[in-house]
mmCIF file as Biopython writes it, N, C-alpha, C and O atoms, coordinates in Angstrom:
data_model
#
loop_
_atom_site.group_PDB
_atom_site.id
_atom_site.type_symbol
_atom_site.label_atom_id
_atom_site.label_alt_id
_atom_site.label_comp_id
_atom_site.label_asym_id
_atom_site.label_entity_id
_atom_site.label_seq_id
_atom_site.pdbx_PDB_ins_code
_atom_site.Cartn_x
_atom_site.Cartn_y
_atom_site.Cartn_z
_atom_site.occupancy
_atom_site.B_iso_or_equiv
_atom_site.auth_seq_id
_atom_site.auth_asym_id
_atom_site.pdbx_PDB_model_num
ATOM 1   N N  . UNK A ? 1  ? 117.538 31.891 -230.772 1.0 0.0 1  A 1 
ATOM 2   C CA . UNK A ? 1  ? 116.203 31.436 -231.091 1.0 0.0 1  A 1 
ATOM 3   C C  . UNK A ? 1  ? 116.325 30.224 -232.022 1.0 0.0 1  A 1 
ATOM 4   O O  . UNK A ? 1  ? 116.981 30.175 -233.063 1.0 0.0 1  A 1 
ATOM 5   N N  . UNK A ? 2  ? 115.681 29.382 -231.544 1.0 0.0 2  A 1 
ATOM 6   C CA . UNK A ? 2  ? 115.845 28.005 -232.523 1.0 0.0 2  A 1 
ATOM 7   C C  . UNK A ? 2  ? 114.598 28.277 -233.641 1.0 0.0 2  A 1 
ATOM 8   O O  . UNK A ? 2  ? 113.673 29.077 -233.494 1.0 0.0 2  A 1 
ATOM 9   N N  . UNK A ? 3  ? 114.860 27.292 -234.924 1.0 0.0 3  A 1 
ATOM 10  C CA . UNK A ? 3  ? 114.590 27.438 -235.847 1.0 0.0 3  A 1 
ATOM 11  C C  . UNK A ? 3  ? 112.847 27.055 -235.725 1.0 0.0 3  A 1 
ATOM 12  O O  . UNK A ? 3  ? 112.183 27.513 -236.655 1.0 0.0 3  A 1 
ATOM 13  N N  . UNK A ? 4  ? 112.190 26.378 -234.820 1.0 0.0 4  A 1 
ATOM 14  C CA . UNK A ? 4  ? 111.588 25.570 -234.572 1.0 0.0 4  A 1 
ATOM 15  C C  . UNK A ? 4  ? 110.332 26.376 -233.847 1.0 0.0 4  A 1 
ATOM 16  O O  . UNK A ? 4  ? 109.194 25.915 -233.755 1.0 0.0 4  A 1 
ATOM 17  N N  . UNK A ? 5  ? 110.792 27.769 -233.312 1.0 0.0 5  A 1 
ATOM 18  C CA . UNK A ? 5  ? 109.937 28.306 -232.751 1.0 0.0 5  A 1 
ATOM 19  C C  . UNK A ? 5  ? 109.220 29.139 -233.310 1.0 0.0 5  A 1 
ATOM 20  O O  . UNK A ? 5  ? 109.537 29.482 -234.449 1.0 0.0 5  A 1 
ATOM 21  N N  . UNK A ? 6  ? 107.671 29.895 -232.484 1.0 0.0 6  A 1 
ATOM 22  C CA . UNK A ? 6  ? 106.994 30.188 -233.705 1.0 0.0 6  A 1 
ATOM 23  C C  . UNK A ? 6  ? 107.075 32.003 -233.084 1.0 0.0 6  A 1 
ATOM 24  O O  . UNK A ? 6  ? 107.258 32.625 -232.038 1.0 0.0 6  A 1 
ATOM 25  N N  . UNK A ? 7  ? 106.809 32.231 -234.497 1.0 0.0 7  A 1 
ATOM 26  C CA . UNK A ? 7  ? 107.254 33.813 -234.585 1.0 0.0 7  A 1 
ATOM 27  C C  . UNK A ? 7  ? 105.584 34.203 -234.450 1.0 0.0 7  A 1 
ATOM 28  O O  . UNK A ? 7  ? 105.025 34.767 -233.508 1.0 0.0 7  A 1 
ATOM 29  N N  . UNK A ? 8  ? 104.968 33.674 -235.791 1.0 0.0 8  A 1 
ATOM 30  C CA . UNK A ? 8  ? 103.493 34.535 -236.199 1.0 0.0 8  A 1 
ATOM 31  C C  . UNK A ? 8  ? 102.962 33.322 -235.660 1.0 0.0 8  A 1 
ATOM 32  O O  . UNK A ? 8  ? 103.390 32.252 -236.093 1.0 0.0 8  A 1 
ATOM 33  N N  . UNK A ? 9  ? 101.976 33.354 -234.659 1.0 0.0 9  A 1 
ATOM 34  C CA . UNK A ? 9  ? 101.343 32.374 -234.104 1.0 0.0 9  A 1 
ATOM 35  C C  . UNK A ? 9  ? 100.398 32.256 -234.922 1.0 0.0 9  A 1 
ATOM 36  O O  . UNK A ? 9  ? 100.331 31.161 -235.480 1.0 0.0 9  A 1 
ATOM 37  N N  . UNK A ? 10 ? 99.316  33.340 -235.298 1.0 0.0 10 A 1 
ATOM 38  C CA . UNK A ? 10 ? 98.154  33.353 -236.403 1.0 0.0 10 A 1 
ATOM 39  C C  . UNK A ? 10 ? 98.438  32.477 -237.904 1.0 0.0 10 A 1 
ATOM 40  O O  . UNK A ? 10 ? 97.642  31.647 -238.342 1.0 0.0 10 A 1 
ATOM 41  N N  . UNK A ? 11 ? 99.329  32.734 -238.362 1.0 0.0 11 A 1 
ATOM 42  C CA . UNK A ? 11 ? 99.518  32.000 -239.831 1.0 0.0 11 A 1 
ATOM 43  C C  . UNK A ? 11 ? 100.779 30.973 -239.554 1.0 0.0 11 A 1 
ATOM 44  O O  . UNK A ? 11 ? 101.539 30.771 -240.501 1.0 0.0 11 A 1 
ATOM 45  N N  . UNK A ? 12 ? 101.022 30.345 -238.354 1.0 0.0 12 A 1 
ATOM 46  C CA . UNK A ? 12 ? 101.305 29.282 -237.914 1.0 0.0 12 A 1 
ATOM 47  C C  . UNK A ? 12 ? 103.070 29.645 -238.413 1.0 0.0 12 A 1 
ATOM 48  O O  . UNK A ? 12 ? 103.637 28.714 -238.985 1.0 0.0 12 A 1 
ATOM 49  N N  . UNK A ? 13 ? 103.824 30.856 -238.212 1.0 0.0 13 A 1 
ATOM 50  C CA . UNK A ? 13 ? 105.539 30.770 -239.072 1.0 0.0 13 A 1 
ATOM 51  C C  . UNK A ? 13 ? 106.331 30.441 -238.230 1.0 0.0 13 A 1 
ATOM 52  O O  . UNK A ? 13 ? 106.316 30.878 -237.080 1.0 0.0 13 A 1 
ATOM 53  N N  . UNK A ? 14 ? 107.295 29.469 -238.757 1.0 0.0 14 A 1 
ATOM 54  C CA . UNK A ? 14 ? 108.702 29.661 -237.453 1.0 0.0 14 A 1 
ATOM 55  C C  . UNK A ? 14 ? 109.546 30.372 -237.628 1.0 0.0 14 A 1 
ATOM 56  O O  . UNK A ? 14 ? 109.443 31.009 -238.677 1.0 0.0 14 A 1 
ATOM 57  N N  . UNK A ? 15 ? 110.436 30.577 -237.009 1.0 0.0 15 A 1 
ATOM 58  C CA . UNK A ? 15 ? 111.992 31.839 -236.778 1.0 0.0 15 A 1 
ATOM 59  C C  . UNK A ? 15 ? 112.398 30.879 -238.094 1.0 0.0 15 A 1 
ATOM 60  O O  . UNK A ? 15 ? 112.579 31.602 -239.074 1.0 0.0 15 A 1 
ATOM 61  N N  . UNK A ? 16 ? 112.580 29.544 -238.376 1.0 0.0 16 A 1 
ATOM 62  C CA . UNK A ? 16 ? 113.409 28.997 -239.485 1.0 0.0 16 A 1 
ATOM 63  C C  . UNK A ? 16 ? 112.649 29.391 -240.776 1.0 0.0 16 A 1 
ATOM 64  O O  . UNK A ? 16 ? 113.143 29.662 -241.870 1.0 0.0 16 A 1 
ATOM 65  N N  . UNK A ? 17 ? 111.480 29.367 -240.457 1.0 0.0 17 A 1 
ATOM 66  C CA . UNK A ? 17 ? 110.758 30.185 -242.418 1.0 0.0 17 A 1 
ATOM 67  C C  . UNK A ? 17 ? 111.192 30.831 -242.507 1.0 0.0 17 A 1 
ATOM 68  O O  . UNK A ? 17 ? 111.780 30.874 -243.587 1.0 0.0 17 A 1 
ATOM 69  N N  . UNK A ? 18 ? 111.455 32.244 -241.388 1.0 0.0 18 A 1 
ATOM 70  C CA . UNK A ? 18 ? 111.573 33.471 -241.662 1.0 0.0 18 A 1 
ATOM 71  C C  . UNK A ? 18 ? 112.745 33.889 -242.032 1.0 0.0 18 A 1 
ATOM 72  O O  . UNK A ? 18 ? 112.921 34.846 -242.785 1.0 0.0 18 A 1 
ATOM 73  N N  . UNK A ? 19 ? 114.082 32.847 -241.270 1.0 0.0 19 A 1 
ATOM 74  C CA . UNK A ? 19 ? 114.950 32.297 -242.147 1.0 0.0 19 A 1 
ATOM 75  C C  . UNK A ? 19 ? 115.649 32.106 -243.435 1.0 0.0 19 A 1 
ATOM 76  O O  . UNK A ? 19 ? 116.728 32.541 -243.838 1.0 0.0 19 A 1 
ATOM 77  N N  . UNK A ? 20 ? 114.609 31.216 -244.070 1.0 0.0 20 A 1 
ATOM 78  C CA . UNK A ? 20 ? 114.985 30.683 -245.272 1.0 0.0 20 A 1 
ATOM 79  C C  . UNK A ? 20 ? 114.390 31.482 -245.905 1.0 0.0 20 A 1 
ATOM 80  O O  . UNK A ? 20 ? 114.658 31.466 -247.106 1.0 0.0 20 A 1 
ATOM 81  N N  . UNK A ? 21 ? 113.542 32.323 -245.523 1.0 0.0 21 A 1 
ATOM 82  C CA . UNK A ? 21 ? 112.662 33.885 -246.933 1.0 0.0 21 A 1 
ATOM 83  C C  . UNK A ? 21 ? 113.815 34.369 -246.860 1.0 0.0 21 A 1 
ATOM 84  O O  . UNK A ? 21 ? 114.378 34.061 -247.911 1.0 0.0 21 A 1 
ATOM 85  N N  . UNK A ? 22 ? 114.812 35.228 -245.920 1.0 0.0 22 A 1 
ATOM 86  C CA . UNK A ? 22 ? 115.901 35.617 -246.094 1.0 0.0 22 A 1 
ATOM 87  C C  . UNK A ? 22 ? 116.738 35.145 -246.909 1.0 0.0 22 A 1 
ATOM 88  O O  . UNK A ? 22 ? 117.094 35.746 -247.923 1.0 0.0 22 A 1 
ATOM 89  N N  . UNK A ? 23 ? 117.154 34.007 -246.558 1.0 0.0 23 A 1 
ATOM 90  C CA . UNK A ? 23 ? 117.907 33.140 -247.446 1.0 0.0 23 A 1 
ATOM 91  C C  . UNK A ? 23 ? 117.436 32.861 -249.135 1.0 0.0 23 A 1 
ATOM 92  O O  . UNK A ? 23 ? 118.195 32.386 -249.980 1.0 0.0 23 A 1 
ATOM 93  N N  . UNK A ? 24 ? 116.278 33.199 -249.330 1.0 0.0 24 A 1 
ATOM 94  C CA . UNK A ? 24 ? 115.779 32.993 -250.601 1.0 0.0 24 A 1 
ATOM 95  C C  . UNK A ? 24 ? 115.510 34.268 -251.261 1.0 0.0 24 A 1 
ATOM 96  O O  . UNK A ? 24 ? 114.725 34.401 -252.200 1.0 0.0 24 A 1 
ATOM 97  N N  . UNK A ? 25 ? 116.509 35.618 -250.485 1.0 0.0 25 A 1 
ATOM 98  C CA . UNK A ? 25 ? 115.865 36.726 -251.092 1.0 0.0 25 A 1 
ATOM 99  C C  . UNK A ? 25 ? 114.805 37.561 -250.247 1.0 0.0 25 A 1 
ATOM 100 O O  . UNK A ? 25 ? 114.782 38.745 -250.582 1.0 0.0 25 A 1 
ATOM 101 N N  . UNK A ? 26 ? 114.271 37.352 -249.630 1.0 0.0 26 A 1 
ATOM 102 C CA . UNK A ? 26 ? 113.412 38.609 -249.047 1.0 0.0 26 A 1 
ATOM 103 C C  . UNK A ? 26 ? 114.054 39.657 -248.382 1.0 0.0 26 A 1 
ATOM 104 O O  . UNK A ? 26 ? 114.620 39.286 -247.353 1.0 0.0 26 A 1 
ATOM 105 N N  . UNK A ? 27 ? 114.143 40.799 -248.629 1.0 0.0 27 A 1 
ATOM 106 C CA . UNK A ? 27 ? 115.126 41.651 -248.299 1.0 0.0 27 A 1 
ATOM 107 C C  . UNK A ? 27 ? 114.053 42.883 -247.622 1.0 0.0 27 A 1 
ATOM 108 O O  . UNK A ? 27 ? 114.588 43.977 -247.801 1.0 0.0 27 A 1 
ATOM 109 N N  . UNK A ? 28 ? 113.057 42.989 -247.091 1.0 0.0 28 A 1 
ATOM 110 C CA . UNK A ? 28 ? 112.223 43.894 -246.677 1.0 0.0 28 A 1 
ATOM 111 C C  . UNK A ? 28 ? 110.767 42.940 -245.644 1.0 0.0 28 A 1 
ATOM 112 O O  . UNK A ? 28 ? 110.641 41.715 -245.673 1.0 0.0 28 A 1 
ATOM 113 N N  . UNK A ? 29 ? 110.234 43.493 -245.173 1.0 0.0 29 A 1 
ATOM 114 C CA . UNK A ? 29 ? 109.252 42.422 -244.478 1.0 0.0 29 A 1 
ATOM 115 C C  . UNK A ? 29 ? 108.725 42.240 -244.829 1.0 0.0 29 A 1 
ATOM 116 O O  . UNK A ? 29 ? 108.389 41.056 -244.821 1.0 0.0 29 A 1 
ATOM 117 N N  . UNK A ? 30 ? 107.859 43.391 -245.720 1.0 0.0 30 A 1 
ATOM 118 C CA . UNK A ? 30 ? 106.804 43.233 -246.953 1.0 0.0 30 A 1 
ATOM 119 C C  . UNK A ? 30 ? 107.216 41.435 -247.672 1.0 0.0 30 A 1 
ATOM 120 O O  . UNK A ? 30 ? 106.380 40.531 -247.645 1.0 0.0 30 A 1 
ATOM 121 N N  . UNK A ? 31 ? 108.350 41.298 -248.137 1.0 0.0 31 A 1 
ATOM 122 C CA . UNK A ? 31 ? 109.183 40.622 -248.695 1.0 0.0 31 A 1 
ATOM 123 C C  . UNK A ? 31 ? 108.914 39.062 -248.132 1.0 0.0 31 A 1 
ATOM 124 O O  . UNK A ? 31 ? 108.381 38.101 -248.687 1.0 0.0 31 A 1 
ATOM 125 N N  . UNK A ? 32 ? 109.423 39.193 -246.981 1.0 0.0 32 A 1 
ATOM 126 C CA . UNK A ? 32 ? 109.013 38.444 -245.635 1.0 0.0 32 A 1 
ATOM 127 C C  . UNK A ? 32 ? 107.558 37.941 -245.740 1.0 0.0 32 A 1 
ATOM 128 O O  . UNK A ? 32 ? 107.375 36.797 -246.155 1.0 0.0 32 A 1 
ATOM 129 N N  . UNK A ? 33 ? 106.255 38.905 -245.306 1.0 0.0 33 A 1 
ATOM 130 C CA . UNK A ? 33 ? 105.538 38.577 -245.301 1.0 0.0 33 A 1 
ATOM 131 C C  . UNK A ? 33 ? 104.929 38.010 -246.240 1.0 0.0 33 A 1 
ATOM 132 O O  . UNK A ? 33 ? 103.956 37.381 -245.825 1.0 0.0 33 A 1 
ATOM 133 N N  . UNK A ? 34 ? 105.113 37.946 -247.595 1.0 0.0 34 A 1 
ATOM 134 C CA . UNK A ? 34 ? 104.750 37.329 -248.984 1.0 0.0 34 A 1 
ATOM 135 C C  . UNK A ? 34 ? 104.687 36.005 -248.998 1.0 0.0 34 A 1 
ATOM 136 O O  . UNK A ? 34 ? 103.823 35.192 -249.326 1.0 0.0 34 A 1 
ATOM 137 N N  . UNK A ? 35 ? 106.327 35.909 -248.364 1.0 0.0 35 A 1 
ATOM 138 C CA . UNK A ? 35 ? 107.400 34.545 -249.216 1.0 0.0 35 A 1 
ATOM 139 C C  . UNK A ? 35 ? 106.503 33.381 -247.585 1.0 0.0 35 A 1 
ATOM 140 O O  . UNK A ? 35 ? 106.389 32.186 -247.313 1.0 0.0 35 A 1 
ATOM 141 N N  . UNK A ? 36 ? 106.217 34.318 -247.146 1.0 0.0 36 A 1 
ATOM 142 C CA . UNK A ? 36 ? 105.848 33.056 -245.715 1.0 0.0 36 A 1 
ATOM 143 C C  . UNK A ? 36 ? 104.631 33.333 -244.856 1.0 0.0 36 A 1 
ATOM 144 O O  . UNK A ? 36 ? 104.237 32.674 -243.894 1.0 0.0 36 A 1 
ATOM 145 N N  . UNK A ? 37 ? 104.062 34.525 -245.425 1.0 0.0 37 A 1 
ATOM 146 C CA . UNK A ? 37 ? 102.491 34.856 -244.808 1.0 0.0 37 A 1 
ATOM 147 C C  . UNK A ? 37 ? 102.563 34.717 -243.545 1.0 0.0 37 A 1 
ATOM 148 O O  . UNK A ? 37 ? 102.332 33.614 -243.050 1.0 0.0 37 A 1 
ATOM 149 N N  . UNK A ? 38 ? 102.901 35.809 -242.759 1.0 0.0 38 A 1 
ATOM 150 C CA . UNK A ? 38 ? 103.870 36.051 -241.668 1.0 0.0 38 A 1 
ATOM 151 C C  . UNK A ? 38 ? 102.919 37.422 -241.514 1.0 0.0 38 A 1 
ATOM 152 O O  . UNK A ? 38 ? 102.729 38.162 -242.479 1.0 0.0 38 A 1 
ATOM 153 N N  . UNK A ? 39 ? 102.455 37.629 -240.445 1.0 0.0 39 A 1 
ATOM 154 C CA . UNK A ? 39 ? 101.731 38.851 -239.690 1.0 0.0 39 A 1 
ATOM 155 C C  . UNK A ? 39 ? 100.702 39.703 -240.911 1.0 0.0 39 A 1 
ATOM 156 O O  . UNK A ? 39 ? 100.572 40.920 -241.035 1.0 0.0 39 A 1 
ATOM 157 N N  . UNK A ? 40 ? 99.995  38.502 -241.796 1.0 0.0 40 A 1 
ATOM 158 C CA . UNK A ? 40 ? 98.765  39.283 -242.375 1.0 0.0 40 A 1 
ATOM 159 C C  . UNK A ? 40 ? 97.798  38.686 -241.454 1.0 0.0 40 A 1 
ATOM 160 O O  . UNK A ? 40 ? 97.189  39.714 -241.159 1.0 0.0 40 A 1 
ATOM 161 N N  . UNK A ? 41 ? 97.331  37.933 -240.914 1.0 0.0 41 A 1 
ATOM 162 C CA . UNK A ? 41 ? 96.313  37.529 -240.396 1.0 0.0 41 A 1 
ATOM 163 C C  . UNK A ? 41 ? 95.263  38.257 -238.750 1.0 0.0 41 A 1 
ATOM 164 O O  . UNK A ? 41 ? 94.110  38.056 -238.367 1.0 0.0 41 A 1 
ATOM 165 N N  . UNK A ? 42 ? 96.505  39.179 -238.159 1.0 0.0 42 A 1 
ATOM 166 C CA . UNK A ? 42 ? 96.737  39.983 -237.311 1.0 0.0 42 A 1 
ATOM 167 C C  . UNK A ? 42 ? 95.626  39.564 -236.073 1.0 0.0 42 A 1 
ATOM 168 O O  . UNK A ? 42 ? 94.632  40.154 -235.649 1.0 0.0 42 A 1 
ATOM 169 N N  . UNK A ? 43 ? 96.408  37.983 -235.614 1.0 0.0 43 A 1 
ATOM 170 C CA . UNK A ? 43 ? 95.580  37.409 -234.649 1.0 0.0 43 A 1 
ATOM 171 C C  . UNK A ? 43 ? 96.654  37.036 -233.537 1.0 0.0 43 A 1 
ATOM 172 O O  . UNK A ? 43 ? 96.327  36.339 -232.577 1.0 0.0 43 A 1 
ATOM 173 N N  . UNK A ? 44 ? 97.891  37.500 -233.690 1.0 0.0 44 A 1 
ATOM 174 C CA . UNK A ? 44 ? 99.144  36.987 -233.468 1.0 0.0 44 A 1 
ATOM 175 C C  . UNK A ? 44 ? 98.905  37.176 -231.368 1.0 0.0 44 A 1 
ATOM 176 O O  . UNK A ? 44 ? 99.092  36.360 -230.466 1.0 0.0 44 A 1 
ATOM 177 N N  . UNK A ? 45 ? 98.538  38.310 -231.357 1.0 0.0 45 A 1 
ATOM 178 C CA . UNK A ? 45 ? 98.586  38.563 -229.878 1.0 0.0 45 A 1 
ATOM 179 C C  . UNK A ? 45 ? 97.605  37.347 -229.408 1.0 0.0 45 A 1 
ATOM 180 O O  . UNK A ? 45 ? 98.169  36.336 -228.989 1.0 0.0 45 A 1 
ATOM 181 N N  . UNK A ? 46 ? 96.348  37.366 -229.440 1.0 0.0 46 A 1 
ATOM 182 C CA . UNK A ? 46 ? 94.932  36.727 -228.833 1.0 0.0 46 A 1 
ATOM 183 C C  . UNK A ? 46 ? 95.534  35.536 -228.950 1.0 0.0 46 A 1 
ATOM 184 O O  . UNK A ? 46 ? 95.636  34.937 -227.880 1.0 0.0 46 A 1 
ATOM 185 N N  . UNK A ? 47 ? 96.128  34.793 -230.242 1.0 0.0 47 A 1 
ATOM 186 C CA . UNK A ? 47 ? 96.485  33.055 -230.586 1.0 0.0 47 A 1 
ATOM 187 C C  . UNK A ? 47 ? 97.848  32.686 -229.615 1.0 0.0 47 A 1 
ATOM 188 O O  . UNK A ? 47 ? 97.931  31.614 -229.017 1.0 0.0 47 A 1 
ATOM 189 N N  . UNK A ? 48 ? 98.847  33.691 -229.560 1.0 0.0 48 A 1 
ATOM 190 C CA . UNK A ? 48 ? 99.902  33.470 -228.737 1.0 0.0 48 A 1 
ATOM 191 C C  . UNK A ? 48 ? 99.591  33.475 -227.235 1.0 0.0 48 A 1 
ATOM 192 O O  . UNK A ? 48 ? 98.990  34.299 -226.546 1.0 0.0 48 A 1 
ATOM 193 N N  . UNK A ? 49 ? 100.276 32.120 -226.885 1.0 0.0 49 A 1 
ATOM 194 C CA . UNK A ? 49 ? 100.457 32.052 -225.192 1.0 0.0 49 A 1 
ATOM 195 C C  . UNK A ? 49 ? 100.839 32.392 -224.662 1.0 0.0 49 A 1 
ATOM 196 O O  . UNK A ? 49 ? 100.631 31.971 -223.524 1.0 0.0 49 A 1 
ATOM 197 N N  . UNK A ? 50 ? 102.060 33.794 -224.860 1.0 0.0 50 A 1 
ATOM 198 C CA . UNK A ? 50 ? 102.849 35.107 -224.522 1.0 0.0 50 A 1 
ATOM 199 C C  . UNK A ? 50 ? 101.858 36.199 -224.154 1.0 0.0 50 A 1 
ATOM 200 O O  . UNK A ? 50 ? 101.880 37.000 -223.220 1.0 0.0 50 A 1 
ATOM 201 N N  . UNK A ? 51 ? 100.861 35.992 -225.276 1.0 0.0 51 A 1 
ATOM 202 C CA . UNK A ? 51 ? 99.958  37.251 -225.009 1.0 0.0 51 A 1 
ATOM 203 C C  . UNK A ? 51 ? 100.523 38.228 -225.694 1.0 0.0 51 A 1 
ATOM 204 O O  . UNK A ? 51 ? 100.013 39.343 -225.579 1.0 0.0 51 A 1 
ATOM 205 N N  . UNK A ? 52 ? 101.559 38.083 -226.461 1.0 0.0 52 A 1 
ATOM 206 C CA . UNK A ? 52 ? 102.362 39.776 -227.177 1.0 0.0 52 A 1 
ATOM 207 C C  . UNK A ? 52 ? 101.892 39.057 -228.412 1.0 0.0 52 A 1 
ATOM 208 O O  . UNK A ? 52 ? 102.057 39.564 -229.521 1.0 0.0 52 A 1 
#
């Protein structure tokens, strides 16, 4: 998965944020979701062109 692609379509994250929260310490998703606001918005299915 390149860095470039988007994970949380709703709060706009890529695989590389989610990334560098790792890299900066996020060690839980909770963690995750803080450092990069990553699946609070819970629009992810309807906004994505996957449909998942």
């Amino acid at each position: 998965m390149q860095d470039n692609e988007m994970i949380c379509w709703c709060s706009k994250v890529t695989a590389g944020a989610i990334r560098q929260a790792r890299r900066n310490g996020a060690t839980t998703l909770d963690a995750i979701r803080r450092m990069t606001g990553a699946c609070t918005v819970g629009r992810c299915k309807e906004l994505s062109p996957r449909g998942r």
